[in-house]
C-alpha positions as CSV (number, residue, x, y, z in Angstrom):
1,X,-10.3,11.6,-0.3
2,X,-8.2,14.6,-0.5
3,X,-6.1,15.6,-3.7
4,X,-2.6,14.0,-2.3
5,X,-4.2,10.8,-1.8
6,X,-5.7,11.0,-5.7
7,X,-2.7,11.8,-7.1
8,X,-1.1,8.7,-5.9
9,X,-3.3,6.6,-6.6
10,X,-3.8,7.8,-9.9
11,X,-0.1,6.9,-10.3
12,X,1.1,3.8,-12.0
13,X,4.0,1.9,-10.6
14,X,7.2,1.6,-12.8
15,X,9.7,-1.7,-12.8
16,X,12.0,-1.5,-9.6
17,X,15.0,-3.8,-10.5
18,X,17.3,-2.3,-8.0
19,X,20.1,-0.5,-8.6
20,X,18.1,2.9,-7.6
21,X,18.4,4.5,-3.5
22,X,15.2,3.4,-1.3
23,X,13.6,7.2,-0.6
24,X,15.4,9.4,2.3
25,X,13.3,10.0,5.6
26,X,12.7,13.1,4.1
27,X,10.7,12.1,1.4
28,X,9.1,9.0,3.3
29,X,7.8,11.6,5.9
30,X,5.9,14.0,3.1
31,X,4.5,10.8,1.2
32,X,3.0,9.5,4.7
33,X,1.2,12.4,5.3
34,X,-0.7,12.2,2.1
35,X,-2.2,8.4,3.9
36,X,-4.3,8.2,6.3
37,X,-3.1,5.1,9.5
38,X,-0.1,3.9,7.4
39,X,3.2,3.9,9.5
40,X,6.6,3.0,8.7
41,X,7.6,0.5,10.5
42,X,11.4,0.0,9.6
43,X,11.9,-0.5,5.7
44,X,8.2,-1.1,5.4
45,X,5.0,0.5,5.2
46,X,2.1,-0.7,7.2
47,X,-1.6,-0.7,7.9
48,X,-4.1,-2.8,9.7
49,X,-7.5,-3.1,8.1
50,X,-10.6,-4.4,10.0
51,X,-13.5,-5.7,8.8
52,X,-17.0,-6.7,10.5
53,X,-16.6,-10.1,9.6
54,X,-14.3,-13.6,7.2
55,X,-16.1,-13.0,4.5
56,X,-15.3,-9.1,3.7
57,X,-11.5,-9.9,4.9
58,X,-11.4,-12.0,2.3
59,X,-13.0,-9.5,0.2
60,X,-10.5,-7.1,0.7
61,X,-7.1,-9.6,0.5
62,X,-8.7,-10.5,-3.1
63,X,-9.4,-7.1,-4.0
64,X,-5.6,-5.9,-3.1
65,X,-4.6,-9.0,-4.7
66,X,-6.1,-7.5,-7.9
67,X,-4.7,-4.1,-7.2
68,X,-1.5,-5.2,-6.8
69,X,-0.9,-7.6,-9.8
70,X,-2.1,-4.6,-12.2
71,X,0.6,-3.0,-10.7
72,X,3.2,-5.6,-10.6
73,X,3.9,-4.6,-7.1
74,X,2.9,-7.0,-4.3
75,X,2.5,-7.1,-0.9
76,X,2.8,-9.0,2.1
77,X,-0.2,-10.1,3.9
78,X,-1.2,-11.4,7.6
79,X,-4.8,-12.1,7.5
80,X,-6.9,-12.5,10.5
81,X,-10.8,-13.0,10.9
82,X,-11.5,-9.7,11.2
83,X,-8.5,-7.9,10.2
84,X,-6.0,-7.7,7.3
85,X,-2.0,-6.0,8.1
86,X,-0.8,-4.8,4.5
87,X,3.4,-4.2,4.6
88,X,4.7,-2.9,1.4
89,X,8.2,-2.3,0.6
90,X,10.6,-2.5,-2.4
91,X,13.0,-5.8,-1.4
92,X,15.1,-4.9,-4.7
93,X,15.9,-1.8,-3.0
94,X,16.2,-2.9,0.1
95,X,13.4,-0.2,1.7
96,X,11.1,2.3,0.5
97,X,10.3,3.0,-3.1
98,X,7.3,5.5,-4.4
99,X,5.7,2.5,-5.4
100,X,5.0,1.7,-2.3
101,X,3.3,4.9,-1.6
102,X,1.0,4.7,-4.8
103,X,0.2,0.8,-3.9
104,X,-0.9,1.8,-0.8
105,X,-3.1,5.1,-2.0
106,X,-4.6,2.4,-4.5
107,X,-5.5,0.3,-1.5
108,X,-7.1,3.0,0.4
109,X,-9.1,4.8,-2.8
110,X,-10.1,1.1,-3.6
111,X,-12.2,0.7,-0.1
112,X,-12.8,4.6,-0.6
113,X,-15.5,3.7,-3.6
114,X,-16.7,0.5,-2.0
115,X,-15.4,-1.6,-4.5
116,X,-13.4,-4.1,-1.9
Protein backbone atom coordinates (compact mmCIF):
# COMPACT_ATOMS: atom_id res chain seq x y z
CA UNK A 1 0.00 0.00 0.00
CA UNK A 2 1.94 3.08 -0.66
CA UNK A 3 2.07 6.03 1.95
CA UNK A 4 -0.73 8.27 0.03
CA UNK A 5 -3.12 5.58 0.28
CA UNK A 6 -2.27 5.16 4.31
CA UNK A 7 -2.59 8.51 4.95
CA UNK A 8 -6.19 8.50 3.87
CA UNK A 9 -7.19 5.89 5.27
CA UNK A 10 -5.79 6.70 8.44
CA UNK A 11 -8.02 9.76 8.18
CA UNK A 12 -11.28 10.05 9.90
CA UNK A 13 -14.27 11.61 8.22
CA UNK A 14 -15.71 14.89 9.68
CA UNK A 15 -19.72 15.84 9.56
CA UNK A 16 -20.54 17.24 5.98
CA UNK A 17 -23.81 19.32 6.54
CA UNK A 18 -23.38 21.36 3.44
CA UNK A 19 -22.77 24.70 3.29
CA UNK A 20 -18.96 23.98 2.26
CA UNK A 21 -17.71 23.85 -1.92
CA UNK A 22 -17.53 20.05 -3.30
CA UNK A 23 -13.39 19.88 -4.12
CA UNK A 24 -12.19 21.64 -7.50
CA UNK A 25 -10.90 19.24 -10.38
CA UNK A 26 -7.75 20.21 -9.17
CA UNK A 27 -7.80 18.64 -6.04
CA UNK A 28 -10.15 15.60 -7.18
CA UNK A 29 -7.25 14.80 -9.73
CA UNK A 30 -4.26 14.63 -6.96
CA UNK A 31 -6.63 12.66 -4.40
CA UNK A 32 -7.31 10.05 -7.34
CA UNK A 33 -3.94 9.38 -7.94
CA UNK A 34 -3.31 8.29 -4.40
CA UNK A 35 -6.23 5.12 -5.40
CA UNK A 36 -5.68 2.64 -7.27
CA UNK A 37 -9.13 1.75 -10.31
CA UNK A 38 -11.28 4.47 -8.72
CA UNK A 39 -12.67 6.96 -11.42
CA UNK A 40 -14.79 9.93 -11.22
CA UNK A 41 -17.50 9.41 -12.89
CA UNK A 42 -19.48 12.85 -12.71
CA UNK A 43 -20.04 13.96 -8.96
CA UNK A 44 -19.13 10.49 -7.87
CA UNK A 45 -16.42 8.32 -7.24
CA UNK A 46 -16.44 4.82 -8.42
CA UNK A 47 -14.98 1.33 -8.33
CA UNK A 48 -16.02 -2.09 -9.34
CA UNK A 49 -14.89 -4.91 -7.03
CA UNK A 50 -14.97 -8.66 -8.14
CA UNK A 51 -14.98 -11.47 -6.17
CA UNK A 52 -14.61 -15.35 -7.07
CA UNK A 53 -17.80 -16.05 -5.84
CA UNK A 54 -21.86 -14.80 -3.61
CA UNK A 55 -20.56 -15.55 -0.67
CA UNK A 56 -17.20 -13.15 -0.52
CA UNK A 57 -19.47 -10.36 -2.36
CA UNK A 58 -21.43 -10.38 0.44
CA UNK A 59 -18.38 -10.44 2.48
CA UNK A 60 -17.20 -7.35 1.22
CA UNK A 61 -20.82 -5.25 0.97
CA UNK A 62 -20.96 -6.18 4.91
CA UNK A 63 -17.48 -5.27 5.55
CA UNK A 64 -17.84 -1.69 3.72
CA UNK A 65 -21.10 -1.59 5.51
CA UNK A 66 -19.05 -1.60 8.75
CA UNK A 67 -16.48 0.81 7.33
CA UNK A 68 -18.75 3.17 6.40
CA UNK A 69 -21.15 3.48 9.55
CA UNK A 70 -17.84 4.12 11.75
CA UNK A 71 -17.45 6.70 9.58
CA UNK A 72 -20.86 8.08 9.21
CA UNK A 73 -20.29 8.29 5.55
CA UNK A 74 -22.18 5.88 3.27
CA UNK A 75 -22.24 4.62 0.08
CA UNK A 76 -24.15 3.54 -2.63
CA UNK A 77 -24.03 0.01 -3.69
CA UNK A 78 -24.94 -2.24 -6.95
CA UNK A 79 -24.21 -5.71 -6.02
CA UNK A 80 -23.86 -8.41 -8.39
CA UNK A 81 -22.84 -12.25 -7.99
CA UNK A 82 -19.48 -11.70 -8.50
CA UNK A 83 -19.01 -8.14 -8.35
CA UNK A 84 -19.72 -5.12 -6.02
CA UNK A 85 -19.72 -1.10 -7.87
CA UNK A 86 -18.94 1.30 -4.76
CA UNK A 87 -20.08 5.23 -5.71
CA UNK A 88 -19.32 7.66 -3.05
CA UNK A 89 -20.07 11.18 -3.04
CA UNK A 90 -21.13 13.96 -0.59
CA UNK A 91 -25.14 14.65 -1.68
CA UNK A 92 -25.06 17.69 1.00
CA UNK A 93 -22.49 19.11 -1.23
CA UNK A 94 -23.72 18.27 -4.14
CA UNK A 95 -20.19 16.41 -5.43
CA UNK A 96 -16.93 15.56 -4.07
CA UNK A 97 -15.91 15.97 -0.49
CA UNK A 98 -12.40 14.52 1.02
CA UNK A 99 -14.52 12.12 2.74
CA UNK A 100 -15.10 10.47 -0.04
CA UNK A 101 -11.48 10.01 -0.72
CA UNK A 102 -10.65 8.59 2.81
CA UNK A 103 -13.94 6.23 2.62
CA UNK A 104 -12.67 4.94 -0.32
CA UNK A 105 -8.75 4.46 0.84
CA UNK A 106 -10.57 2.69 3.93
CA UNK A 107 -12.30 0.32 1.51
CA UNK A 108 -9.19 -0.43 -0.38
CA UNK A 109 -6.72 -0.84 2.97
CA UNK A 110 -9.65 -2.98 4.38
CA UNK A 111 -9.30 -5.79 1.38
CA UNK A 112 -5.49 -4.82 1.53
CA UNK A 113 -5.20 -6.79 5.15
CA UNK A 114 -7.67 -9.48 4.23
CA UNK A 115 -10.04 -8.49 6.61
CA UNK A 116 -13.24 -8.28 3.98
Amino acid sequence: MNSSLCDLAARSCKPCEGGVPPLGSEEIDRLLKDLNGWMRIGNELAKTYAFTDYYETMAFVNATAWVSHRENHHPDLEVGYRQCVVRYSTHAIGGLSDNDFICAAKIDALLASGNA
